[in-house]
C-alpha positions in Angstrom: 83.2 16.4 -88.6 84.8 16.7 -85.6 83.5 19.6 -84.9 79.8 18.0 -85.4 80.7 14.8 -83.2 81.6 17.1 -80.3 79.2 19.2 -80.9 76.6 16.2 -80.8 77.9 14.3 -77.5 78.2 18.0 -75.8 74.1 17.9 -76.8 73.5 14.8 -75.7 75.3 14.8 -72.3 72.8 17.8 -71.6 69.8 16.1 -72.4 71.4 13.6 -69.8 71.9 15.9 -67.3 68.5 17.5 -67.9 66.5 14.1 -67.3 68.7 13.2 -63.8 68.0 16.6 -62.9 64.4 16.1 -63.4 64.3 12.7 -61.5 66.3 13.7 -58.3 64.7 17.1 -58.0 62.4 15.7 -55.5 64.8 14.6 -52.9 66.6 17.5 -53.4 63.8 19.1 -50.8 64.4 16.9 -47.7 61.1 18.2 -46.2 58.3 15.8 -46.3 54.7 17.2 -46.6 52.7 18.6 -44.1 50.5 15.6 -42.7 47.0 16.5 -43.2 45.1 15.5 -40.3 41.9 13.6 -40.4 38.6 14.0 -38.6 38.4 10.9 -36.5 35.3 8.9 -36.8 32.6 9.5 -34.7 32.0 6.5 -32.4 28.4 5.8 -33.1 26.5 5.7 -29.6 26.0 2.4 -28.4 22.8 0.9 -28.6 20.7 0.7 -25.6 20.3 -2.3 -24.0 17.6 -4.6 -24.3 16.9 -5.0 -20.9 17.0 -1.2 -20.3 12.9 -1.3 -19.9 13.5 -3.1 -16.2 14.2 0.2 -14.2 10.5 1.4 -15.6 8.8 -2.3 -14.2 10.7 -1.2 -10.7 9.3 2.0 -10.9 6.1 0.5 -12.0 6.6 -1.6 -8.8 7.4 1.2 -6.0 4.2 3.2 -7.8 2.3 0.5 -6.8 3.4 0.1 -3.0 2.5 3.3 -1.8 -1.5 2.6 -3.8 -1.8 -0.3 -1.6 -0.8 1.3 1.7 -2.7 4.3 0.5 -5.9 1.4 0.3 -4.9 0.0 3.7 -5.1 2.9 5.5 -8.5 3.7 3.9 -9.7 0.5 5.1 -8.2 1.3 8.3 -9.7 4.7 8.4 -13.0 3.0 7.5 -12.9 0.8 10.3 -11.7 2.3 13.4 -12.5 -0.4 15.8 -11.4 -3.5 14.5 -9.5 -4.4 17.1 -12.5 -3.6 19.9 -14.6 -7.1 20.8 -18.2 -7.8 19.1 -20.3 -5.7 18.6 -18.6 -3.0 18.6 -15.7 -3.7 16.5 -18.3 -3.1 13.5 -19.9 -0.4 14.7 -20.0 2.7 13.0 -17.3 5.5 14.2 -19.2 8.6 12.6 -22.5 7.7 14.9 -20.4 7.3 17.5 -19.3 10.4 17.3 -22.3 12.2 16.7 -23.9 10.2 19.8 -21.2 11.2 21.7 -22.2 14.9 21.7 -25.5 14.1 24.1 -23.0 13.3 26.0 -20.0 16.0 26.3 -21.7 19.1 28.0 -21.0 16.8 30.9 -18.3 14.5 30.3 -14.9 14.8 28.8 -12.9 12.1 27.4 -9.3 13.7 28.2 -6.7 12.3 30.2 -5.9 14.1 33.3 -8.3 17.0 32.1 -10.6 16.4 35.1 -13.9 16.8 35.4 -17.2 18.3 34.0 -20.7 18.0 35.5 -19.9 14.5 35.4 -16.9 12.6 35.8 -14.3 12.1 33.1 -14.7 8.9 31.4 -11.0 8.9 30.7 -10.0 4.7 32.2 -14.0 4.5 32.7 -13.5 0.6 31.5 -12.2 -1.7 34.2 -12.7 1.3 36.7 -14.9 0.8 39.9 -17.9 2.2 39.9 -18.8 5.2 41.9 -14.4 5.7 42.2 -12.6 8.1 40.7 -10.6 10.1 43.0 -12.0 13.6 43.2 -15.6 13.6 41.8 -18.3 13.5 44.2 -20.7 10.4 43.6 -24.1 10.1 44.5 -24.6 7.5 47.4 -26.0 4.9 45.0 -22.9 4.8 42.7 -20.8 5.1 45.5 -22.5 2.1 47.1 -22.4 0.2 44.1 -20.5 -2.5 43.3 -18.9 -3.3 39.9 -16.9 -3.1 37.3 -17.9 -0.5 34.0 -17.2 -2.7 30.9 -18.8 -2.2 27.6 -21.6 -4.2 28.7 -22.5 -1.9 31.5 -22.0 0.9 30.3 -24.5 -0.1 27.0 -27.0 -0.6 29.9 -26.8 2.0 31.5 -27.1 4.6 28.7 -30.2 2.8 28.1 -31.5 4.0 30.8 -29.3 5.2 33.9 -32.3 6.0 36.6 -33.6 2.0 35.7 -30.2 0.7 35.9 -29.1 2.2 39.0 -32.3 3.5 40.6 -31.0 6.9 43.1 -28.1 8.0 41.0 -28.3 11.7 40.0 -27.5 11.5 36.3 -30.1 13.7 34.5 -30.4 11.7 31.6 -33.1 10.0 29.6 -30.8 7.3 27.9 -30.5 6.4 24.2 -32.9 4.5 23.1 -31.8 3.0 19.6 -29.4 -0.4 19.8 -27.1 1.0 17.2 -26.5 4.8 19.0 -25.5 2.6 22.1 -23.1 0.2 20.5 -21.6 3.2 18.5 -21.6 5.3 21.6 -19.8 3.0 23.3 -17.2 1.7 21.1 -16.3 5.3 20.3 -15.8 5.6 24.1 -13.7 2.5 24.2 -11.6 4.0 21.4 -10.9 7.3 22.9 -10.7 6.4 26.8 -7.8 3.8 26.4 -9.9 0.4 26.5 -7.6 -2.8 27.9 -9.2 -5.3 27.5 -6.6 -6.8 29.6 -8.5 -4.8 32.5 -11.9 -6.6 31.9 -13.1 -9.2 34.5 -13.1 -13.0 33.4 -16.7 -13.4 32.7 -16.6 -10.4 30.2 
């Protein structure tokens, strides 16, 4: 019997050794696990704002400007001498132009680029007649006495022999009221008109 009671509490202290053994084995390994890491979460991307569309009304904006001083300066274009005095401030540039060429195998409108058959008509309004220095007039112009505004000089392309009767300009005149006014405000345009320079009754 004794031998069965020691044999039984020898048993049973091993089955109580066996079950602490089982409980503390995991602190027997003072290495904790490996953290895992984990992906952080994508920051979603922020929402646009709602007034995000206001950069496209500015550039709708500047678009805009340059359109309007691209229509300005048709209109400017178009209209050449609005700044001259009536009539000829609506007078029409191209027919000018074209008018002028009866003119220019005798006159040049240059600055300083002297003179032709004729005289250069650059300052020819609020000049002298019959003055600039280095063309030879004929007697009548030199003799004359006034001032070449657009009036005159309208007249006179009419017809130079009947406006001043002795001059030695070889021409028959423009007949047609619009050539005229064209003529001449294209010749006010490119001869440095001041109206500044005009006499009072002008």
């Amino acid at each position: 019997m004794k031998i069965y009671h020691s044999t039984a509490i020898a048993a049973a202290s091993l089955l109580a050794l066996a079950a602490c053994g089982k409980q503390d084995a995991p602190a027997s390994d003072p290495t904790p696990p490996a953290a895992t890491e984990t992906p952080a979460a994508e920051t979603p991307a922020a929402a646009p704002a709602e007034t995000a569309p206001a950069p496209a009304a500015e550039t709708d904006t500047a678009a805009a400007t340059p359109a309007a001083d691209t229509s300005a300066a048709i209109a400017d274009a178009a209209s050449p001498f609005a700044d001259l005095p009536a009539p000829y401030n609506t007078a029409d540039y191209n027919r000018g132009r074209r008018t002028f060429k009866l003119c220019q195998s005798c006159h040049i409108l240059k600055e300083g680029g002297g003179n032709l058959v004729g005289p250069n008509l650059y300052g020819l309004f609020g000049r002298e007649a019959g003055s600039l220095e280095g063309f030879a007039y004929s007697p009548a112009l030199q003799e004359a006495d006034f001032i070449w505004t657009p009036d005159k000089v309208d007249h006179w392309l009419e017809n130079p022999n009947t406006f001043l009767a002795g001059n030695r300009m070889t021409f028959a005149g423009v007949r047609k009221p619009e050539d005229r006014v064209a003529v001449v405000a294209y010749l006010m345009s490119e001869t440095g008109y001041d109206a500044s320079k005009m006499p009072a009754d002008e």
